[in-house]
NUNUMI-445922 format. One record per residue (C-alpha): residue number from 1; residue in three letters; x, y, z. Coordinates in steps of 0.2 Angstrom, whole numbers. Layout:
NUNUMI-445922
DOLUM   i  aa    px    py    pz
DOLUM NUM ALA     X     Y     Z
...
end
This chain:
NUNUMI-445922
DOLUM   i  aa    px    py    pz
DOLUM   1 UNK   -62   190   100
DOLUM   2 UNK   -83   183    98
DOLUM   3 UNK   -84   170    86
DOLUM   4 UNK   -98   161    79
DOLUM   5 UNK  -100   142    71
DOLUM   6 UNK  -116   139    62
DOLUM   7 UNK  -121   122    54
DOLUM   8 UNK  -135   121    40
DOLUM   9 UNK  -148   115    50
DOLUM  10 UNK  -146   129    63
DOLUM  11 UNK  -136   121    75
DOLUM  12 UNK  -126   136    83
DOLUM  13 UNK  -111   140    96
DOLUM  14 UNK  -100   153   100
DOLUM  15 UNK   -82   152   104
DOLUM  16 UNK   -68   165   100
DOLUM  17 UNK   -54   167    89
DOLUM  18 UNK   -38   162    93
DOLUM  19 UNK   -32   170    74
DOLUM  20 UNK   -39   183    71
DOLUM  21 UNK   -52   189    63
DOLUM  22 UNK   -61   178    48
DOLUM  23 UNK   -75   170    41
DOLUM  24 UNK   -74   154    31
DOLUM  25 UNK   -84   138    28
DOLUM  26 UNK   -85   118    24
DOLUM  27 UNK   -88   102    28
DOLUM  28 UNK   -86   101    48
DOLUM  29 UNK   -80    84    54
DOLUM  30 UNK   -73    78    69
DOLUM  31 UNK   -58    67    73
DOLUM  32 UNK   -55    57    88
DOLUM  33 UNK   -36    57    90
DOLUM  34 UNK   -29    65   106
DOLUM  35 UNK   -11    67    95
DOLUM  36 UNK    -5    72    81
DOLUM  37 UNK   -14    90    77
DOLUM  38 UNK    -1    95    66
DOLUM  39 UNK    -1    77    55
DOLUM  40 UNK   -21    81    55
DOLUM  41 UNK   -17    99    49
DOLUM  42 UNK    -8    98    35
DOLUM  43 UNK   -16    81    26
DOLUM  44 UNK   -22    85    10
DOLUM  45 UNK   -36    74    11
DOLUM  46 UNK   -45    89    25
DOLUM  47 UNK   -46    99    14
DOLUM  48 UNK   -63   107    12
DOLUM  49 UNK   -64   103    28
DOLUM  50 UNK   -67   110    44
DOLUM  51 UNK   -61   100    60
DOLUM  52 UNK   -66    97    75
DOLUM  53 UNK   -53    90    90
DOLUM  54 UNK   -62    77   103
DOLUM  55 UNK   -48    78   113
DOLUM  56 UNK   -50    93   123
DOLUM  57 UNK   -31   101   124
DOLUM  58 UNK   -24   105   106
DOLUM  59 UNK    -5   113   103
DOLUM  60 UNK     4   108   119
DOLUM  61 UNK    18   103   111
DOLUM  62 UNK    16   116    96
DOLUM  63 UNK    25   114    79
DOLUM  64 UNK    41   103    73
DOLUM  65 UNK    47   104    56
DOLUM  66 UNK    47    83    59
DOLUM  67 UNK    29    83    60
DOLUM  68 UNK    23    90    41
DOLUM  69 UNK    13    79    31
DOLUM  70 UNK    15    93    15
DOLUM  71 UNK    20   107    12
DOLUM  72 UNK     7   118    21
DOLUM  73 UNK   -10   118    30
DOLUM  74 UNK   -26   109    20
DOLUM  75 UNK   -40   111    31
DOLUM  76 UNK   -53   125    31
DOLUM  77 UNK   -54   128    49
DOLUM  78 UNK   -48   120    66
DOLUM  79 UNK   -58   120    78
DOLUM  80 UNK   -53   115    97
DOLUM  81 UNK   -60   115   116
DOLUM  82 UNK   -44   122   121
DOLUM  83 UNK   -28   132   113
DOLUM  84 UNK   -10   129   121
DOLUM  85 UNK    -2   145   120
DOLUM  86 UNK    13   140   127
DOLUM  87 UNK    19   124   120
DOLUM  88 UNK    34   114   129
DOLUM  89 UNK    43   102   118
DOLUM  90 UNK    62   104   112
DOLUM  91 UNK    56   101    94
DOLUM  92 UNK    44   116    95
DOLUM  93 UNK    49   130    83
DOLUM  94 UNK    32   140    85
DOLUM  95 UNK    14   139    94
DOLUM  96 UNK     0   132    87
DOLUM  97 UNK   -10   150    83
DOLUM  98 UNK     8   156    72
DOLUM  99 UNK     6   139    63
DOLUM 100 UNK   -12   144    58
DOLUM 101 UNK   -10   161    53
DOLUM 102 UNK     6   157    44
DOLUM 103 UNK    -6   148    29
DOLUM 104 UNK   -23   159    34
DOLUM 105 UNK   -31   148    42
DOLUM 106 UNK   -44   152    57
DOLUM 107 UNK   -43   143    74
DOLUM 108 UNK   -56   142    86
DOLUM 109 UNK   -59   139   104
DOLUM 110 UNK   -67   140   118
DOLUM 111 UNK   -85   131   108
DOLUM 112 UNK   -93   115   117
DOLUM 113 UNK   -83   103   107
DOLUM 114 UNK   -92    88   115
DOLUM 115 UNK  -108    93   109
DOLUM 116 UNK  -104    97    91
DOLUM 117 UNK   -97    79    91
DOLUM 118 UNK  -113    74    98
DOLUM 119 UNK  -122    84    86
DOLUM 120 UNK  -113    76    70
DOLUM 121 UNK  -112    60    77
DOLUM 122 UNK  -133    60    77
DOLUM 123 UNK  -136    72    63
DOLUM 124 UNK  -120    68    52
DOLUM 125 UNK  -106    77    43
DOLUM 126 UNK  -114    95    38
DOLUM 127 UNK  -110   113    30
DOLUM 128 UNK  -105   125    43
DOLUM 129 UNK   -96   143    43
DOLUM 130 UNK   -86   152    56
DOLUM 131 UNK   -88   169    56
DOLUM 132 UNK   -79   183    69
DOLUM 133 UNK   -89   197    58
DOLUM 134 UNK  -107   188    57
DOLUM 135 UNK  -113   185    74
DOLUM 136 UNK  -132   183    67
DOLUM 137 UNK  -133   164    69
DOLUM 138 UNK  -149   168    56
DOLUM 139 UNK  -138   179    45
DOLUM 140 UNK  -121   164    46
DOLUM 141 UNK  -135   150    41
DOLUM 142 UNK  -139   158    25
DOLUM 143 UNK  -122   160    20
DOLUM 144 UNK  -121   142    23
DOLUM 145 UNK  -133   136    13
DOLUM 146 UNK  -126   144     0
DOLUM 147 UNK  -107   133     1
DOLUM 148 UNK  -107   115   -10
DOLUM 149 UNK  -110   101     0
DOLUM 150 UNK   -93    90     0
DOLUM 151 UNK  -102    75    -8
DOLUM 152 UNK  -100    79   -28
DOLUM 153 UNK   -84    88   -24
DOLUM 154 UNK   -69    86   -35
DOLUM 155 UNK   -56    95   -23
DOLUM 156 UNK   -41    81   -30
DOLUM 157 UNK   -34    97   -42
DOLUM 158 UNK   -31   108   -25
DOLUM 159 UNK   -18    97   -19
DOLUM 160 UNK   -10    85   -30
DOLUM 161 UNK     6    86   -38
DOLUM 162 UNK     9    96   -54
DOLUM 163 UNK    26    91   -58
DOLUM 164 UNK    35    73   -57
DOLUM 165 UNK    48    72   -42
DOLUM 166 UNK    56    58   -31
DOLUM 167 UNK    58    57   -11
DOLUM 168 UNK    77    60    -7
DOLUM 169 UNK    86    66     9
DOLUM 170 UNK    70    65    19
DOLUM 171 UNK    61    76     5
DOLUM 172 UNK    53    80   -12
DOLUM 173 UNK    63    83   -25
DOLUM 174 UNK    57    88   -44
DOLUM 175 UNK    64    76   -54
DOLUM 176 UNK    65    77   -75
DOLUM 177 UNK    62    62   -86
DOLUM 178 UNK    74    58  -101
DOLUM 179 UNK    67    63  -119
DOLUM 180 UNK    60    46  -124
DOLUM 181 UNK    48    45  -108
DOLUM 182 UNK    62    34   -96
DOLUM 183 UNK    67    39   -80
DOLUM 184 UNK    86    35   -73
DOLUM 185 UNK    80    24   -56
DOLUM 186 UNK    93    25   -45
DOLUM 187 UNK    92     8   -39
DOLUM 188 UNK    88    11   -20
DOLUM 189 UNK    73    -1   -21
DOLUM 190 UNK    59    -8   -32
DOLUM 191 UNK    53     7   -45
DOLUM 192 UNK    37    10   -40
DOLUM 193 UNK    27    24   -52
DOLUM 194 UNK    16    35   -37
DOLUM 195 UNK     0    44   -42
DOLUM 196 UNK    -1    60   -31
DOLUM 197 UNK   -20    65   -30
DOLUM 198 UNK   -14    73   -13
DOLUM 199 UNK    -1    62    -4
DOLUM 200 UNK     5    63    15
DOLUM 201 UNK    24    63    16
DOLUM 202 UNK    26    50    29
DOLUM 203 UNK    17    37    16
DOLUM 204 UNK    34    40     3
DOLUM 205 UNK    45    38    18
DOLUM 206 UNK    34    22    22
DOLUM 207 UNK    38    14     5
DOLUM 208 UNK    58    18     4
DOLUM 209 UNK    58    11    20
DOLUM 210 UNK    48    -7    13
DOLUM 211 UNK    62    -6    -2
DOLUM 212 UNK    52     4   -15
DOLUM 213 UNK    59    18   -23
DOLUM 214 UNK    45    30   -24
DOLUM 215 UNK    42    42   -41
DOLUM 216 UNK    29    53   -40
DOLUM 217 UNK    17    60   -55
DOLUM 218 UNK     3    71   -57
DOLUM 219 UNK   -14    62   -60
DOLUM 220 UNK   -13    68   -78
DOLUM 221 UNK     0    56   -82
DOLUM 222 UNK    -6    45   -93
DOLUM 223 UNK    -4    26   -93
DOLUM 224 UNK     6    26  -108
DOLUM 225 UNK    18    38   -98
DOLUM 226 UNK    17    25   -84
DOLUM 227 UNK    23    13   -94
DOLUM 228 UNK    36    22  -104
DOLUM 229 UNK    47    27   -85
DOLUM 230 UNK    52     7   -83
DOLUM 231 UNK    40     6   -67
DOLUM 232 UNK    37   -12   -59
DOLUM 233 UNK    22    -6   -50
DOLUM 234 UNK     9     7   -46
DOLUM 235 UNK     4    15   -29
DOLUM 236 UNK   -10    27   -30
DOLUM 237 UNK   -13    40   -16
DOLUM 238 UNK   -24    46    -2
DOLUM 239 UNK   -34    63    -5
DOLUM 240 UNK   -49    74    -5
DOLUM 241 UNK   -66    76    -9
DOLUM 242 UNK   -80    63   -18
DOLUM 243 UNK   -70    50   -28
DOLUM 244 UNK   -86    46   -38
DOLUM 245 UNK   -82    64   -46
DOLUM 246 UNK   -65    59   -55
DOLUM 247 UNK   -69    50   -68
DOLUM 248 UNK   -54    53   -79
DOLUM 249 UNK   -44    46   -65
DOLUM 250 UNK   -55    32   -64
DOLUM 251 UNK   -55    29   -84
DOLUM 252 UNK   -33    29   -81
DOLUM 253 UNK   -33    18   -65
DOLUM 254 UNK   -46     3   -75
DOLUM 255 UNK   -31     6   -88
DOLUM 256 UNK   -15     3   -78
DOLUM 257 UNK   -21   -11   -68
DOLUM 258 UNK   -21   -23   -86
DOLUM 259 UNK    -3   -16   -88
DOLUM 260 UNK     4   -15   -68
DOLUM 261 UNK     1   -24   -51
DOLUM 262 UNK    -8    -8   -41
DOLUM 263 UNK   -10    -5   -24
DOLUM 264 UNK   -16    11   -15
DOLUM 265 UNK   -23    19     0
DOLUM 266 UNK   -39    30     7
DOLUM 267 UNK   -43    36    -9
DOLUM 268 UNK   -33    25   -19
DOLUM 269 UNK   -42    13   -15
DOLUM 270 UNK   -60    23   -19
DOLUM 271 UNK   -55    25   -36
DOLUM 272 UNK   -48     6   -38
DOLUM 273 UNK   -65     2   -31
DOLUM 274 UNK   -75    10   -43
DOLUM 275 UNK   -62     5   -60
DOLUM 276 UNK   -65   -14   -52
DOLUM 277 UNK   -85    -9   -55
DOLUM 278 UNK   -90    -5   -39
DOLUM 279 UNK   -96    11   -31
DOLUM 280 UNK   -92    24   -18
DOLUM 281 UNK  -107    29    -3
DOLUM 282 UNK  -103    44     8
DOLUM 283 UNK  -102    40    26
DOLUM 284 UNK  -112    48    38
DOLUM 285 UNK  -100    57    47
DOLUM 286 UNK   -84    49    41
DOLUM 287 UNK   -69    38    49
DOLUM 288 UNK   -56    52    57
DOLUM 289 UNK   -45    47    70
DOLUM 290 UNK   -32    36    76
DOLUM 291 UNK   -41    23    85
DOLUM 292 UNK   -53    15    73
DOLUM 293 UNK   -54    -5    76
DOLUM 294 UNK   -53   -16    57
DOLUM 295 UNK   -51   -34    55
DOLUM 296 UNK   -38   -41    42
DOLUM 297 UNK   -50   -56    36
DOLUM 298 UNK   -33   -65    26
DOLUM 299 UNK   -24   -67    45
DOLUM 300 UNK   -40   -62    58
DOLUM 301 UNK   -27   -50    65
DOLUM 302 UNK   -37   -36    72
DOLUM 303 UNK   -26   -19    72
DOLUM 304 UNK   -30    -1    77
DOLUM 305 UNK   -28     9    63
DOLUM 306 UNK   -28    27    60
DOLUM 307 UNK   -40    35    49
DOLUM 308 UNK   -47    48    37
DOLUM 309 UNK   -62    47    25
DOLUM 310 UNK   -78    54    22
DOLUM 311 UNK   -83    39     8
DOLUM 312 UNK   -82    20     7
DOLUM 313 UNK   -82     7    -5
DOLUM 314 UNK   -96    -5   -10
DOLUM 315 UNK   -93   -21   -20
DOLUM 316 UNK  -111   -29   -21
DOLUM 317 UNK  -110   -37   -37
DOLUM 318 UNK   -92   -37   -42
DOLUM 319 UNK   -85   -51   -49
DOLUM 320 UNK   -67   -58   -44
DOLUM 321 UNK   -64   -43   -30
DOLUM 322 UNK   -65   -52   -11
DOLUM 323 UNK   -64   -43     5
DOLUM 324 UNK   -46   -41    14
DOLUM 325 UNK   -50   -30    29
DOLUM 326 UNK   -68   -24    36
DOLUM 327 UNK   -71    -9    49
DOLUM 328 UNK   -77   -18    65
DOLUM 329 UNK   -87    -3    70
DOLUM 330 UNK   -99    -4    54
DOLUM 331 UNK   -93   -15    46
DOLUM 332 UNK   -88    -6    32
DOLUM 333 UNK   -75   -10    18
DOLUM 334 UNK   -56    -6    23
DOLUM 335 UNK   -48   -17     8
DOLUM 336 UNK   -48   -28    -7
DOLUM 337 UNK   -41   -38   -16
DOLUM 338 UNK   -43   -43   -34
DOLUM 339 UNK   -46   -63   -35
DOLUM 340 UNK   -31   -66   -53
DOLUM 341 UNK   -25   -48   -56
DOLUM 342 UNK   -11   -43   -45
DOLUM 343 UNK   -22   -27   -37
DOLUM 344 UNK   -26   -24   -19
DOLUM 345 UNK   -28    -9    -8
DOLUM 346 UNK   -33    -5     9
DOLUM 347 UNK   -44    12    15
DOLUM 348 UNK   -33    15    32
DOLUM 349 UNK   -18    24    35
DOLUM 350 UNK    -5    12    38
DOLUM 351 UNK     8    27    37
DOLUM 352 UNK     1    34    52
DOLUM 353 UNK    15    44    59
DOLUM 354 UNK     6    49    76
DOLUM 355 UNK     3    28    78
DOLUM 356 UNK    -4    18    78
DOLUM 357 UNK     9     5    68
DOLUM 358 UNK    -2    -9    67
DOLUM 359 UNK    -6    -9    49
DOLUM 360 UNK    15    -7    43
DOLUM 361 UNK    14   -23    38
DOLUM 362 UNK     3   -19    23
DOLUM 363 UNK    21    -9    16
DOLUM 364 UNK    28   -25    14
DOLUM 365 UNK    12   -33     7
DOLUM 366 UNK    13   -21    -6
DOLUM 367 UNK    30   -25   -11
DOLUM 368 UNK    29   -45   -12
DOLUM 369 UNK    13   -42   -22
DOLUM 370 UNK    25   -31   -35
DOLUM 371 UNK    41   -42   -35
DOLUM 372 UNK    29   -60   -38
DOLUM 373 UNK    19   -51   -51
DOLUM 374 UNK    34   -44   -60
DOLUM 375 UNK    45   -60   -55
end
């Protein structure tokens, strides 16, 4: 079945549907891993988001239930070079195109994946559309123009977690808290409070395997809350859209890190850099893939690390925040670290379950700087 991509500054390729019809639109991106579709697919922090493949051969080894980041698919659309239809792997349990259209989502191939990667690589990370029914390039550009750009986007309420629950047996459970506020830890590790603004699975396996024990909460818990559940720590989550835009989250995090030691990742680390007083700049075509070089400027270790953001921190001008890790690429800021508070975070995935493992370290990091603070 004819498809049609169409970008808001005209750019234009066809393809074909490999879902069905549809017609949808969003932010297109690119990523740059040649694994881990699945991982890609269902992280909260795509949604919005159209994406791209660079690798040119997408579902060979279709869909394992081991593989889920959440609960479903996030992203907008996928778009790829070429579609296995016939996956071999032992884990598979279905093919690639089942998995999409089991959560309505559109998949696209056969479209010159190289040069849209090209495209945004020059021109950066734009609004496009996908249409099976509008074939009109002309026509599918206006309805383009027409989709909110992804910078000014608060898309955190989509995905986050609306009720409080713990990791147990390998996944979440809804927990309750006692009348007075506490919560009965289970004593399986440090009790570490985690804001869930749109978290990938494999990061809470990641932390009861560095000795946390992991409680999850809605980002309208408040810091009084936090305090009342007899937490040592807080870990604040990856997730989607412009962090510049939640400002009651910000307000909550410049609370709880004069009350806890705080560490956090992707856009934990956003939102700690802007309650530290910096700011947030949009990217021009973002950091997606699993083979993005960064320096760790506390050891001069440089690791491949696995990434996913459209936005970066900026510290010109703060006061008692230093540089703990710097993208070698651009030289952007990967982490921080706050100079007499006990607050650090890095913008990477450490957690990256496709690999690459270099950044794991940073699990264990996270729990030394909790156990000395609260020592």
């Amino acid at each position: 079945m004819k498809a049609l991509l169409v970008l808001e500054d005209g750019f234009a390729l066809e393809g074909r549907s490999f879902t069905g019809d549809f017609e949808t639109g969003g932010e297109v991106i690119f990523t740059t891993g040649m694994t881990g579709y699945q991982e890609v697919l269902t992280d909260p922090s795509y949604y919005g988001q159209m994406v791209c493949m660079t690798y040119p051969l997408v579902g060979n080894y279709g869909i394992s239930h081991n593989d889920m980041e959440s609960a479903r698919v996030h992203c907008s659309a996928f778009l790829v070079k070429e579609c296995c239809k016939k996956p071999s792997n032992w884990q598979s349990v279905m093919t690639l195109p089942q998995f999409l259209q089991k959560y309505d989502t559109p998949g696209m191939e056969g479209l010159d994946t190289r040069a849209l990667t090209r495209h945004l690589r020059c021109h950066g990370a734009m609004r496009g559309m996908i249409s099976t029914e509008e074939l009109d390039p002309a026509a599918l550009r206006a309805k383009v123009l027409e989709q909110p750009t992804m910078k000014g986007r608060n898309l955190v309420p989509f995905v986050a977690a609306t009720k409080v629950y713990t990791w147990r047996d390998n996944q979440p459970q809804e927990v309750c808290l006692n009348l007075d506020g506490t919560y009965a830890w289970q004593g399986t590790g440090v009790p570490l409070l985690v804001y869930d603004f749109g978290i990938k699975w494999n990061i809470l396996r990641c932390l009861c395997s560095a000795g946390f024990e992991p409680l999850a909460v809605p980002p309208s818990f408040t810091a009084q809350e936090a305090r009342g559940t007899g937490a040592k720590g807080i870990f604040l989550s990856n997730g989607p859209g412009d962090p510049a835009t939640l400002t009651a989250e910000i307000s909550l995090v410049r609370e709880l890190v004069g009350m806890f030691p705080v560490t956090g990742i992707c856009l934990g680390h956003q939102l700690l850099g802007h309650a530290l007083g910096g700011r947030t700049d949009k990217l021009k075509f973002g950091h997606h893939g699993c083979n993005h070089p960064v320096k760790d400027l506390t050891s001069g270790r440089i690791e491949i690390s696995s990434q996913n953001h459209g936005f970066h921190v900026v510290l010109d001008g703060v006061h008692d925040v230093i540089p703990t890790h710097v993208n070698l690429n651009d030289n952007t800021l990967e982490g921080l670290r706050h100079t007499t508070l006990p607050v650090m975070s890095v913008q990477y995935h450490p957690e990256a379950a496709a690999g690459p493992h270099d950044g794991q370290y940073l699990f264990e990091r996270f729990r030394r700087l909790v156990c000395e603070a609260t020592a």
